[in-house]
C-alpha positions in Angstrom: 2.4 -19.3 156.2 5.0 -18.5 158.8 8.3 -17.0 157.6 11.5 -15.2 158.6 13.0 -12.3 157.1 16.2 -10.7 157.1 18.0 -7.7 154.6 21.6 -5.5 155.1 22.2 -3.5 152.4 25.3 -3.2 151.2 27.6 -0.5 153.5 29.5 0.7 150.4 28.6 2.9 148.1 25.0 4.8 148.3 23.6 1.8 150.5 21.0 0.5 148.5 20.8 -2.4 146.1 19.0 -5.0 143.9 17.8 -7.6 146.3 14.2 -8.0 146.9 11.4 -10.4 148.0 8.1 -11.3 147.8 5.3 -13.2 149.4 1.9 -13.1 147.3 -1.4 -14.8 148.5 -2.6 -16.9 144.8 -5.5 -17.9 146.6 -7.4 -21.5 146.7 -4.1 -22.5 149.9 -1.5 -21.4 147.4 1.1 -18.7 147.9 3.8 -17.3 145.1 7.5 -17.1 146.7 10.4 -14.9 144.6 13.7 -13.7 145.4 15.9 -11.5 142.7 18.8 -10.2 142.7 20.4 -7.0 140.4 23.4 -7.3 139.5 25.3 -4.5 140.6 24.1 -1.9 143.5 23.7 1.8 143.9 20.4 4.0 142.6 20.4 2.2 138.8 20.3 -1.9 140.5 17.4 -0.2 143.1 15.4 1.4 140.1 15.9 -1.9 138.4 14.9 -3.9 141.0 11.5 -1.9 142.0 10.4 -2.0 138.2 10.7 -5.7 138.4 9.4 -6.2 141.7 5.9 -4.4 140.9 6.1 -6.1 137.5 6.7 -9.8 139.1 3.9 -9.2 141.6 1.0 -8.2 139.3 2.3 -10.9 137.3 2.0 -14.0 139.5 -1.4 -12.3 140.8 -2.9 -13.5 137.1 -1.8 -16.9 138.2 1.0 -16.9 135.2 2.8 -20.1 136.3 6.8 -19.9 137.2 8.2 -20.7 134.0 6.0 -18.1 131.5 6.4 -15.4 134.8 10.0 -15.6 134.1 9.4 -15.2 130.7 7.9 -12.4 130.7 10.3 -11.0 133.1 13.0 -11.8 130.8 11.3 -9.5 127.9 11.2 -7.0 130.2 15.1 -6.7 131.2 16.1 -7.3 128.0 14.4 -4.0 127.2 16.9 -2.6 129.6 20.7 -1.8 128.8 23.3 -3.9 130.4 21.1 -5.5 132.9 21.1 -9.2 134.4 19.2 -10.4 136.8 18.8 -13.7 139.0 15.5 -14.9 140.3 13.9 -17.4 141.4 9.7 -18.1 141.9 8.6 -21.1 144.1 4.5 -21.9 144.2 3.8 -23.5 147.2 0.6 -25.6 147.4 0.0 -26.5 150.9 -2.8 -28.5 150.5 -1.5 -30.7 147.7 1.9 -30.6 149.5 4.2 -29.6 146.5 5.9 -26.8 145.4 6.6 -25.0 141.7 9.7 -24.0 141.1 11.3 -21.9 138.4 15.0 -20.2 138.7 16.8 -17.9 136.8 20.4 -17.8 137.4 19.6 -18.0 141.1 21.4 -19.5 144.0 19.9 -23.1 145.1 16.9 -23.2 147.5 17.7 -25.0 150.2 15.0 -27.5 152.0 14.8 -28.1 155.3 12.7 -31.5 155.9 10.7 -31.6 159.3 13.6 -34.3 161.0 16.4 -31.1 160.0 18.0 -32.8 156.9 19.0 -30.3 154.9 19.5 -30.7 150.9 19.5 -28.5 147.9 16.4 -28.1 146.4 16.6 -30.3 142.9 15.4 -27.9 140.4 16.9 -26.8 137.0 18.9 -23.2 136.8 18.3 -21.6 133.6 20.4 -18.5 132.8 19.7 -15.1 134.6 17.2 -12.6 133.0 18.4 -10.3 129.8 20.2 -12.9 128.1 16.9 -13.4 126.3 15.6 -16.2 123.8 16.6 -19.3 126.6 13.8 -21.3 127.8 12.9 -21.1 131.7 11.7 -24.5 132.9 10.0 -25.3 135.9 9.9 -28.2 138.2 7.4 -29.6 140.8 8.7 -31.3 143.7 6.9 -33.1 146.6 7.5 -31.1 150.1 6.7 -32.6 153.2 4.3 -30.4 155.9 6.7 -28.6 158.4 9.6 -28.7 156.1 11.0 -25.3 155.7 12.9 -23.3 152.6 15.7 -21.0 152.5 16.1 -18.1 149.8 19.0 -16.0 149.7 21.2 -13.7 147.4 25.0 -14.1 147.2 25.9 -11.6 149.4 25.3 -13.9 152.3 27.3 -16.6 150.9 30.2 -14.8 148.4 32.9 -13.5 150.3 36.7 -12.5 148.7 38.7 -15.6 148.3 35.9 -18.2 149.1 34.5 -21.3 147.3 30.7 -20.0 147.1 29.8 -23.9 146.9 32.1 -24.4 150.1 29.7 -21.4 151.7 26.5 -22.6 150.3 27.3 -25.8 152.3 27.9 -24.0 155.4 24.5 -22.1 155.2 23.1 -25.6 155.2 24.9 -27.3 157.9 24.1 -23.7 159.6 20.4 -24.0 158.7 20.3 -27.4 160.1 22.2 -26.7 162.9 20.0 -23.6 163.7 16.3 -25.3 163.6 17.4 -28.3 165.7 18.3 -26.2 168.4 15.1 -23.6 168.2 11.6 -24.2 166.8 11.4 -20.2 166.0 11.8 -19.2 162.1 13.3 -15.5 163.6 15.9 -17.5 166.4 17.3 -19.5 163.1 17.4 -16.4 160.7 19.2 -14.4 163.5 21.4 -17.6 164.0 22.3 -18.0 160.3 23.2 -14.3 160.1 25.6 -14.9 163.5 27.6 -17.6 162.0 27.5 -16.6 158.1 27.7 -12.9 158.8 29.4 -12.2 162.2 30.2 -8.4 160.8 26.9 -7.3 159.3 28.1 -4.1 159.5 30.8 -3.8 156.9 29.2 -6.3 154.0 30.2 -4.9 150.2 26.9 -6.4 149.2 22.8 -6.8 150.3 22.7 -9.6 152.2 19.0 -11.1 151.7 17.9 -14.0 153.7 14.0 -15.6 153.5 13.0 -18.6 155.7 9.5 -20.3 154.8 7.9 -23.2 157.2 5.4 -25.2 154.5 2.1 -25.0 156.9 0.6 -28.5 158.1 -2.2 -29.9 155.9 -5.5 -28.1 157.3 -7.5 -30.7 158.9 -10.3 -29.1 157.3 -10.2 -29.8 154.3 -12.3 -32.2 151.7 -12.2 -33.0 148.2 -14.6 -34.4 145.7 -14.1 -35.6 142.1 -16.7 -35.7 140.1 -17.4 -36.5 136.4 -18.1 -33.5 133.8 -21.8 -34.2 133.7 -24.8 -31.9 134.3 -25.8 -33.9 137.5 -22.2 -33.4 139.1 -23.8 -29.9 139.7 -26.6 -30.9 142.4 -24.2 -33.9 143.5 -21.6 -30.8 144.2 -24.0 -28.8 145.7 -24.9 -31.6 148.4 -21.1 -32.6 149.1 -21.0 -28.7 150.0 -24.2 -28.5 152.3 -22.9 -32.1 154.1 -19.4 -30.7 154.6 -20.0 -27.0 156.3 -22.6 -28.7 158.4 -19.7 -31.3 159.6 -17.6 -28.5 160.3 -20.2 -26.8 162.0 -20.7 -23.6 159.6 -24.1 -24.5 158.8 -25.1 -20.9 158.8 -28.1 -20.6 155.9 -26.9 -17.8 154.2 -23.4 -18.6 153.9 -24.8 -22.2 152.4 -26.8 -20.7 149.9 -23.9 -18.3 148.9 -21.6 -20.9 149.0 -24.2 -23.0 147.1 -24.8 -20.6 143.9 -21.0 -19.5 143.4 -19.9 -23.3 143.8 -22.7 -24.4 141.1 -21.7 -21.5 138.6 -18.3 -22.7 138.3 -19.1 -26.3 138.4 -21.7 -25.4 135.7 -18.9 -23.7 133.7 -16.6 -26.6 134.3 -19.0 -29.1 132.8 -20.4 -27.1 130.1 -16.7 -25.5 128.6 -13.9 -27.4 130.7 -13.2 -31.6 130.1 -13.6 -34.1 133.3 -13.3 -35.2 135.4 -13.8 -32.3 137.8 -12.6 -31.6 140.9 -14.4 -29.9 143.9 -11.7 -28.7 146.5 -13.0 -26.9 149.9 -11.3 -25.9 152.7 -11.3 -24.2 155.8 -8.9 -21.9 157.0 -9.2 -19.6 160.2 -12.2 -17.2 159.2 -12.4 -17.8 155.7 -14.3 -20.9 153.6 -12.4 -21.5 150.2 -14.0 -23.6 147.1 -12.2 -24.5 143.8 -13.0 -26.2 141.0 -10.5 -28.0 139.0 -10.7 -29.3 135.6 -8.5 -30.7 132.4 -9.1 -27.9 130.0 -6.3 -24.7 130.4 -8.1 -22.8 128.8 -8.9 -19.9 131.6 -12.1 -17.9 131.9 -13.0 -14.9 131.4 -16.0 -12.7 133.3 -17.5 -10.1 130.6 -20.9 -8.9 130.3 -23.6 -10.7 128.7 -26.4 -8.8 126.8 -29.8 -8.3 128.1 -31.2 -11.2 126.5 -28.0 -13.9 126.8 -29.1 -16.9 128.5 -25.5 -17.1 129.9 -22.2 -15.2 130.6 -23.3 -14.2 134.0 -21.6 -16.5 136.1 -18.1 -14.9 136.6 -20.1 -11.7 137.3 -22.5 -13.3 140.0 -18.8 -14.5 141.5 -17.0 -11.1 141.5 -20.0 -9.5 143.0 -21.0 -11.8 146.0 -17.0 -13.5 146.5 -14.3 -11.5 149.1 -12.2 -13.0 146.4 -12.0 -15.0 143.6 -9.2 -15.8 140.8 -8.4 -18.4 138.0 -4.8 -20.8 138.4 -3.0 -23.1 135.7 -2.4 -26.3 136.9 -0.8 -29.4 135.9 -4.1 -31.2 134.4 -5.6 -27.7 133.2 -6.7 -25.2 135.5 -8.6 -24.3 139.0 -11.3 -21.3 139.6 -11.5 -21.1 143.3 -13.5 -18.5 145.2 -13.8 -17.4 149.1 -16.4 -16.6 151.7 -15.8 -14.8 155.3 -17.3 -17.4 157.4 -19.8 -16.3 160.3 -18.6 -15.8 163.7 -19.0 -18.5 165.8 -22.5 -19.2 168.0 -22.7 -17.9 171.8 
């Protein structure tokens, strides 16, 4: 997912802060997207803010969705004295072409659609962390391929004497201004910063800015639905066969691999999820990913079966032969996905 970058601590005080970002691969096309801020800066908003970042991050690798990561977050700075923090978490789903969204406190994400209108994104802002015991909610909102998203903290934006609504607006008209005239995520970031920040060298606050260009719908990929019955298994298996041999990675042993790991989860989706199922595959550069969705949200779990259980296996036969595999909440239940390296190509 191509994105842009910039941070200026603050040049007052010890020089370090409570901004921070983060970019974490869910799997199955999806990527996790936060940006907090500590309030306050020096050593005590930095130790703050790398407690929360580690946190966050093993967090959204369960595939916790926005609203209960921000719960949990929440517990946690309440636990700390006189703390508040602003976040905000974005899931972005390429394939499905949506985004989750759930903020804390947080300054508006602006969007960016691909013909350079920029609005605000429309999602609610709950309180920031450690006020504790206030719902988070989260939204989902279509997002058009090519659009892009802008994350910042106030420190790009809140200046002495200035309407930060007033500023917010400029960043957009600045933002719009900037990908019209360059296609480059890093040209428009160092653009931004020119107009919004002419004197990076004397800000009182971290300035953090994040720029993320939602990736064009991979060609390849194909999906299947399929009802929760014990046949959808071999009817699974064949859509799979049909569809690496259309994209050319017909290679035997990635088929049969493919093949197994696709049937176990299919098999556990029919045996312990609800229907109908869904059989997501898709390719992108060298890696083949397969996910199967269904209704029930209940996630599972691999453990090991005794000697003589005729099931419980599965999961284990995934985590063994997979590069990487993971389980995802989603709006109808939940998705298992799985991925493959796929072969080099033929000579």
């Amino acid at each position: 997912m191509p994105t842009a970058s910039r941070y200026f601590p603050a040049r007052q005080g010890a020089g370090v802060g409570g901004d921070w970002f983060d970019l974490i691969p869910l799997g199955g096309g999806r990527v996790g997207v936060m940006i907090g801020d500590v309030m306050g800066r020096g050593l005590d908003a930095a130790a703050v803010m790398g407690q929360l970042r580690s946190a966050s991050h093993a967090l959204a690798k369960t595939g916790m969705p926005p609203w209960q990561l921000m719960r949990a977050l929440d517990a946690v700075v309440s636990e700390l004295p006189d703390q508040f923090v602003t976040c905000c978490y974005l899931v972005v789903d390429a394939d499905a072409a949506e985004i989750t969204v759930c903020s804390a406190g947080h300054l508006p994400v602006l969007l960016a659609a691909p013909g350079g209108e920029v609005s605000r994104l429309p999602a609610e802002v709950s309180v920031p962390l450690g006020v504790g015991e206030v719902p988070h909610h989260e939204s989902r909102h279509a997002v058009a391929p090519g659009s892009v998203l802008a994350l910042y903290t106030d420190g790009l934006v809140e200046t002495p004497g200035s309407d930060i609504e007033g500023q917010i607006d400029g960043l957009a008209a600045a933002l719009e201004k900037g990908l019209a005239t360059t296609g480059s995520l890093e040209a428009a970031a160092d653009r931004l910063l020119t107009e919004l920040l002419p004197d990076a060298d004397d800000n009182p606050d971290d300035v953090t800015l994040l720029l993320v260009r939602i990736p064009q719908t991979p060609a390849t990929a194909r999906t299947l639905v399929l009802d929760a019955a014990p046949g959808s298994v071999a009817e699974g298996r064949r859509f799979l066969r049909a569809t690496l041999a259309a994209w050319g990675k017909d290679d035997e042993q990635l088929c049969e691999t493919a093949c197994l790991l696709a049937s176990e989860l299919l098999s556990n989706a029919v045996r312990h999820g609800s229907g109908p199922v869904r059989l997501r595959l898709r390719q992108a550069g060298r890696e083949l990913g397969v996910e199967v969705c269904d209704a029930s949200p209940v996630l599972p779990q691999a453990r090991f079966a005794a000697p003589d259980a005729e099931s419980g296996r599965g999961l284990l036969l995934v985590d063994s032969l997979a590069r990487s595999w993971g389980t995802l909440p989603t709006a109808e239940g939940k998705a298992v996905w799985f991925s493959l390296p796929l072969p080099s190509p033929r000579r």
